[in-house]
TORBAKOL-90845 format. One record per residue: residue in one letter; residue number from 1; x, z, y of N, C-alpha, C in turn. Coordinates in Angstrom, 1 decimal. Layout:
TORBAKOL-90845
R  A  NUM  X  Z  Y  X  Z  Y  X  Z  Y;
...
end
This chain:
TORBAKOL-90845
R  X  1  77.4  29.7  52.8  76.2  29.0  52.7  76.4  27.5  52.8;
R  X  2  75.9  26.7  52.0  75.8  25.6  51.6  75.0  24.7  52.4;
R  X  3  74.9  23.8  53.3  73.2  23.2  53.3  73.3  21.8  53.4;
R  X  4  72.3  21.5  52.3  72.7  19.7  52.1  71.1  19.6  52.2;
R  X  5  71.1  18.5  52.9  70.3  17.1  53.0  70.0  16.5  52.3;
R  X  6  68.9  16.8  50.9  69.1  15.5  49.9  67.6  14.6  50.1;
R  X  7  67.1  13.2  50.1  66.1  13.4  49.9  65.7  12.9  48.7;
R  X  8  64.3  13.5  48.5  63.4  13.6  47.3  62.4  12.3  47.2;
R  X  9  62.4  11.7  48.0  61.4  10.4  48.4  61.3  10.0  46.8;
R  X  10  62.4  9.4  46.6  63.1  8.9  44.5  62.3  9.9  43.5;
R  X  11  62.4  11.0  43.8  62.2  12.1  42.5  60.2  12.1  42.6;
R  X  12  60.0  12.2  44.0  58.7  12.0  44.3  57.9  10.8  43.9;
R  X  13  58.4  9.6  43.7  58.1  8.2  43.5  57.7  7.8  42.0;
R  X  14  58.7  8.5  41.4  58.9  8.6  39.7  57.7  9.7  39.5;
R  X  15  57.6  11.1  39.8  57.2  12.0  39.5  55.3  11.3  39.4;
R  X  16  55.3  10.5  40.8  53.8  10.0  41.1  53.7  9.3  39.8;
R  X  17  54.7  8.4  39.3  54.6  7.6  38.4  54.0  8.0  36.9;
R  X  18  55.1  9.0  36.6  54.7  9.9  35.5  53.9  10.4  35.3;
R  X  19  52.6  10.9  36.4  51.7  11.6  36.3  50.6  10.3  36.4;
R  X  20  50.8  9.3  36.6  49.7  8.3  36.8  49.7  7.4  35.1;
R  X  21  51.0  7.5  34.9  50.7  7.7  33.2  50.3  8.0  32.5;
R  X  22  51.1  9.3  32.5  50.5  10.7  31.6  48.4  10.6  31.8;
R  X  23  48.6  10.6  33.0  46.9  10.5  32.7  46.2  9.3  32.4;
R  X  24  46.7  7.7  32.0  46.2  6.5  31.6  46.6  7.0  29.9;
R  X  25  47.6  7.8  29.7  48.0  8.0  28.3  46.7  9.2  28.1;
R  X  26  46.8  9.7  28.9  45.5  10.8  28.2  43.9  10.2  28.0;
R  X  27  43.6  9.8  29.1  42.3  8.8  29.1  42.5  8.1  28.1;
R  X  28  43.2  7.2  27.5  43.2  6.2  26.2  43.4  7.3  25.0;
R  X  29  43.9  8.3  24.8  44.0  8.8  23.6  42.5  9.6  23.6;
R  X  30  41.9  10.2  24.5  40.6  10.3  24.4  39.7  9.6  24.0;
R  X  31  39.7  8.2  24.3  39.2  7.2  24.1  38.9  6.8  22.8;
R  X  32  40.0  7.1  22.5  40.6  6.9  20.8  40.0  8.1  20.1;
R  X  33  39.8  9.0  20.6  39.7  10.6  19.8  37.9  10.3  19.3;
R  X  34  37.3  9.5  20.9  36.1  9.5  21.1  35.7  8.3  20.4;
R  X  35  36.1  7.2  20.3  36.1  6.1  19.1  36.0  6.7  18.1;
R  X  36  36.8  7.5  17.0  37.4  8.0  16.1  36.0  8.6  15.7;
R  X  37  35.6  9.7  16.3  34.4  10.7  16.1  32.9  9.9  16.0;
R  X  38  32.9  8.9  16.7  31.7  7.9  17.0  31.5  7.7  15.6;
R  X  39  32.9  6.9  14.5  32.9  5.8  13.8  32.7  7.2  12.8;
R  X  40  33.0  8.3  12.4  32.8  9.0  11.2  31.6  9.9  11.5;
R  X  41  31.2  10.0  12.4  29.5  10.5  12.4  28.8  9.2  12.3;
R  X  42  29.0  8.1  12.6  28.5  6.9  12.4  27.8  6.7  10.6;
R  X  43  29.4  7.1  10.3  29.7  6.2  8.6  28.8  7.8  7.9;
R  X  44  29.3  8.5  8.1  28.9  9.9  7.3  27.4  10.6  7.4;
R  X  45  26.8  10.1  9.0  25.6  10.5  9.3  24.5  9.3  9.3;
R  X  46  25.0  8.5  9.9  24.3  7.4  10.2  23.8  6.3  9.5;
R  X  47  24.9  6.3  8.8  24.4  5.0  7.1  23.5  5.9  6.1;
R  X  48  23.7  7.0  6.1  23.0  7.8  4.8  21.6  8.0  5.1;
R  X  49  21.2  8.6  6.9  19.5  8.7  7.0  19.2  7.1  7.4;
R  X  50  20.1  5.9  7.3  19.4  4.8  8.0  18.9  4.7  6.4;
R  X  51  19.9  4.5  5.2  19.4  4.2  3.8  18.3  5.2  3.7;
R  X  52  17.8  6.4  3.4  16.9  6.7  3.5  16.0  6.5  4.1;
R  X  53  15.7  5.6  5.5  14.7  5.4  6.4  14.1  4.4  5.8;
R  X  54  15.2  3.6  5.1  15.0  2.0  4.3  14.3  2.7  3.2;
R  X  55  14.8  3.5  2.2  14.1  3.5  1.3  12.3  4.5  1.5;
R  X  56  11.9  5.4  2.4  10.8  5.5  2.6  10.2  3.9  3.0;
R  X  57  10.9  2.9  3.5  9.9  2.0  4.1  9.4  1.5  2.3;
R  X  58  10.4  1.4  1.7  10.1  0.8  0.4  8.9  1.4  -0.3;
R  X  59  8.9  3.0  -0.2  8.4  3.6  -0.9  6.9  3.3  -0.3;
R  X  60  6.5  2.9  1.2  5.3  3.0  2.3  4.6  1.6  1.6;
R  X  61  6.1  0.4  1.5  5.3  -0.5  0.8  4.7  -0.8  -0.4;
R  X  62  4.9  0.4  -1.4  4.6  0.3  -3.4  5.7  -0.1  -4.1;
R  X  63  6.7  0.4  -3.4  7.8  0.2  -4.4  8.1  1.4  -5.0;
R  X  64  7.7  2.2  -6.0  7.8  3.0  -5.9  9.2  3.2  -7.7;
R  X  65  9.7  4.4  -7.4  10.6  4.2  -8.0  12.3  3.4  -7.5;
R  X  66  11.8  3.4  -6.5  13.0  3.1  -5.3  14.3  4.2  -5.4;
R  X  67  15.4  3.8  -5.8  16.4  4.6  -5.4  17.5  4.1  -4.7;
R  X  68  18.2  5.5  -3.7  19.1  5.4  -2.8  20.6  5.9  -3.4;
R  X  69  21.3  4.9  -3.0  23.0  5.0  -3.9  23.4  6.7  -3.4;
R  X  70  23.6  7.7  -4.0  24.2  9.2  -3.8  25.9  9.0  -3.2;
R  X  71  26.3  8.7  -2.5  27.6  8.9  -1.7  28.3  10.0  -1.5;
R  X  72  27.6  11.3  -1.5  28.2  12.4  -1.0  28.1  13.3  -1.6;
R  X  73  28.2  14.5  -1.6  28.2  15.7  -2.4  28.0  16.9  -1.3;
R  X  74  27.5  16.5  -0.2  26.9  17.4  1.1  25.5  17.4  0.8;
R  X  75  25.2  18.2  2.4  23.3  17.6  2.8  22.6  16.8  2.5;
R  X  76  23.4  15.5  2.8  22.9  14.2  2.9  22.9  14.0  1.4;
R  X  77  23.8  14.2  0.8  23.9  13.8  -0.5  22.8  15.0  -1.5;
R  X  78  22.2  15.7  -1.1  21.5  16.7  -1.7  20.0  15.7  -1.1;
R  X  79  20.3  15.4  -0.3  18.8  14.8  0.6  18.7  13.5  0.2;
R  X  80  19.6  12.8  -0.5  19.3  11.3  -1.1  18.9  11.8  -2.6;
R  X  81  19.5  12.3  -3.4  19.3  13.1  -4.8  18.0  13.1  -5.0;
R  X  82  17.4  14.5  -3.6  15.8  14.9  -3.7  15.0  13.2  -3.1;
R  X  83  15.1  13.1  -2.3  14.8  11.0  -2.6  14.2  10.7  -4.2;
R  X  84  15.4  10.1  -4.3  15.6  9.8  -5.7  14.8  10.7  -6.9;
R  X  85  14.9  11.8  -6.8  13.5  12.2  -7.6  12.1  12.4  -7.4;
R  X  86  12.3  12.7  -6.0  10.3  12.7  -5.5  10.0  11.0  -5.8;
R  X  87  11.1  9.7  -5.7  10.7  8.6  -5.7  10.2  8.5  -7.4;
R  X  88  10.6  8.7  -8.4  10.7  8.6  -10.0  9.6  9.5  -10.4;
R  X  89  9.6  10.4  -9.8  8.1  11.3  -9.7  6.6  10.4  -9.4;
R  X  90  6.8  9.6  -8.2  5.6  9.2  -7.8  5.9  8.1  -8.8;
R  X  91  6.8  7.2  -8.8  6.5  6.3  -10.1  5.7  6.7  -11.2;
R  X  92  6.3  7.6  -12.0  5.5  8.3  -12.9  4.2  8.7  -12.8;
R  X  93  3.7  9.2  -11.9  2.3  9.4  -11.7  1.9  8.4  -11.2;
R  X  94  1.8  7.9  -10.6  1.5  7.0  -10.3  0.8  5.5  -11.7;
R  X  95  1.8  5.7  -12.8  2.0  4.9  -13.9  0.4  5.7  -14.7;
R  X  96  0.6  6.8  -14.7  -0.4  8.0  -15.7  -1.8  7.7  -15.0;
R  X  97  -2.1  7.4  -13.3  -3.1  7.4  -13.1  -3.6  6.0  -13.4;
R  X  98  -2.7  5.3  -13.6  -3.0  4.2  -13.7  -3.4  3.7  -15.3;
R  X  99  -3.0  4.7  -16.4  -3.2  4.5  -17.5  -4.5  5.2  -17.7;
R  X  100  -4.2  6.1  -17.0  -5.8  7.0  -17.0  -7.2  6.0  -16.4;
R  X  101  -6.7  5.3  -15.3  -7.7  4.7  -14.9  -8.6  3.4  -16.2;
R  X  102  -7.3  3.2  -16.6  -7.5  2.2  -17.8  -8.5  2.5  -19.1;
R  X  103  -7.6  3.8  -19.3  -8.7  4.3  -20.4  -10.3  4.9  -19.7;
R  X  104  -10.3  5.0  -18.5  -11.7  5.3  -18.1  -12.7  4.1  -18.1;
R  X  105  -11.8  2.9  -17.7  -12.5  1.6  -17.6  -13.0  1.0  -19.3;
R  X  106  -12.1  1.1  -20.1  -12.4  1.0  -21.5  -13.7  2.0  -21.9;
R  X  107  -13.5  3.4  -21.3  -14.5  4.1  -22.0  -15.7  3.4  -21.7;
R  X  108  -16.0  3.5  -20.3  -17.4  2.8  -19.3  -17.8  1.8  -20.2;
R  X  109  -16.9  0.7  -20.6  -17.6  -0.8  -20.8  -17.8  -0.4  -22.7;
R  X  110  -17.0  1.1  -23.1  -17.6  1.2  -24.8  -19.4  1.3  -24.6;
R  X  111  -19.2  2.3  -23.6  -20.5  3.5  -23.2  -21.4  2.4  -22.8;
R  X  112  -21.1  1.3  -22.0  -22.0  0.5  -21.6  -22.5  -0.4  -22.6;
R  X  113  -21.9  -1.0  -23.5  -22.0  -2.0  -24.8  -23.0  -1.2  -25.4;
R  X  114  -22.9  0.3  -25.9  -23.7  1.0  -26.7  -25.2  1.2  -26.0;
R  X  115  -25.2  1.5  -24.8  -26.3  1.8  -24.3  -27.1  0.5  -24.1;
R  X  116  -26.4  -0.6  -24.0  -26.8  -1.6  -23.8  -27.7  -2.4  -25.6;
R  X  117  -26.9  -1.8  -26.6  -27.4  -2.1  -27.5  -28.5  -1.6  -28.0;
R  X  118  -28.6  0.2  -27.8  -29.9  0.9  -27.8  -30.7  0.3  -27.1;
R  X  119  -30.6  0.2  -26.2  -31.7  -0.4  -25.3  -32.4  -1.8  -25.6;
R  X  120  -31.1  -3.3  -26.0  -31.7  -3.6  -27.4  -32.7  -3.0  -28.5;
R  X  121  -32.1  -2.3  -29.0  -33.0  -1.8  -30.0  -34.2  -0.8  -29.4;
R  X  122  -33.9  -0.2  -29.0  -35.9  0.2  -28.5  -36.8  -0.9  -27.8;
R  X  123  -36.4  -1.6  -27.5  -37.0  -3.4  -26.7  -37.7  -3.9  -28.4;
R  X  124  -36.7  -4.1  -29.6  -36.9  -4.1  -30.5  -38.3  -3.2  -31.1;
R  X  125  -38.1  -2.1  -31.3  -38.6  -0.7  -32.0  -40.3  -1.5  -31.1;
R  X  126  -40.4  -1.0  -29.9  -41.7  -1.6  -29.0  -42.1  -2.6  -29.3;
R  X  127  -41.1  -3.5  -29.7  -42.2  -5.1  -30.0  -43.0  -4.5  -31.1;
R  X  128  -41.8  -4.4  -31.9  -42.4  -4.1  -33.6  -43.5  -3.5  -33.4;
R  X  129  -43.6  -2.4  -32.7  -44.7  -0.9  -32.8  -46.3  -1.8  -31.9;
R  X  130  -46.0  -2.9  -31.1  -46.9  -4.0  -30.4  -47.7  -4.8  -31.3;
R  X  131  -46.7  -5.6  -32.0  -47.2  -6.0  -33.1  -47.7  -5.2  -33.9;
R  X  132  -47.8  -4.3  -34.4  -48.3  -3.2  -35.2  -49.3  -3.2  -34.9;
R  X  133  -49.6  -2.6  -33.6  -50.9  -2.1  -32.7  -52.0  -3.3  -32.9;
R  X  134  -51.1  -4.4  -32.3  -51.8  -5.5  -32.5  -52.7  -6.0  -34.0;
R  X  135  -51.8  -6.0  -35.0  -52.6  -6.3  -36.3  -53.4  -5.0  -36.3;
R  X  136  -53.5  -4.2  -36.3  -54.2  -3.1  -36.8  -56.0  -3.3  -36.2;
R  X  137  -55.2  -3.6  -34.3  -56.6  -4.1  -33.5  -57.1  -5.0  -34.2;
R  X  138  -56.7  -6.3  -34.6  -57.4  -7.6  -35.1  -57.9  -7.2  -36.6;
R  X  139  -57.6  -6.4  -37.6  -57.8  -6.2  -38.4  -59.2  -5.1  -38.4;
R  X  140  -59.4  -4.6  -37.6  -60.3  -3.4  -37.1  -61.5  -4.1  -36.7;
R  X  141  -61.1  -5.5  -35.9  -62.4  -6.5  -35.4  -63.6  -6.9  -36.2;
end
């Protein structure tokens, strides 16, 4: 049987060391993991419903026919698309009511000119038929 005396104080000193590392190296590479994850939910989630938030504001102000650049070929990119056409939709109708409204206002002021001119003319028809009355009385005297 052998028995030695070594001490460990050294192997203990380093060992503290290594592990006070190892865990500043783990903490920063998390850091990093957690940076990393931030910046592509950021770029991939976060710019696509902000552009959309922008272009409803557009749409709230009369801009209609507003479109959002398609980046993706996911969700998002199916949800800027449907954007993009409900926005070209309300344009469009939007354009029709407004043509429609036009041809209503044209009709009104035909309808009005004409009614307006009959109405001339029976103002007319009653003088004449006045006058009539009239000579007929003085002639009768």
């Amino acid at each position: 049987m052998l028995d030695t005396n070594l001490s460990l104080a050294k192997t203990d000193a380093q060992l503290k060391v290594s592990s006070a590392r190892m865990l500043y190296y783990t903490a920063g590479a998390m850091l990093i993991v957690a940076l990393m994850c931030w910046l592509f939910v950021w770029r991939e989630v976060g710019q696509p419903i902000k552009a959309l938030k922008n272009g409803t504001e557009h749409l709230s102000e009369g801009e209609l026919g507003y479109q959002i650049e398609v980046r993706s070929q996911d969700e998002v990119g199916d949800l800027a698309r449907s954007f993009n056409g409900m926005s070209l939709q309300l344009r469009s109708a939007n354009e029709e009511i407004v043509t429609w409204a036009k041809t209503l206002e044209d009709r009104v002021e035909q309808k009005t000119n004409e009614l307006n001119r009959a109405h001339d003319h029976v103002l007319h028809v009653e003088k004449m038929a006045s006058i009539a009355r009239w000579r007929r009385w003085w002639r009768t005297r």
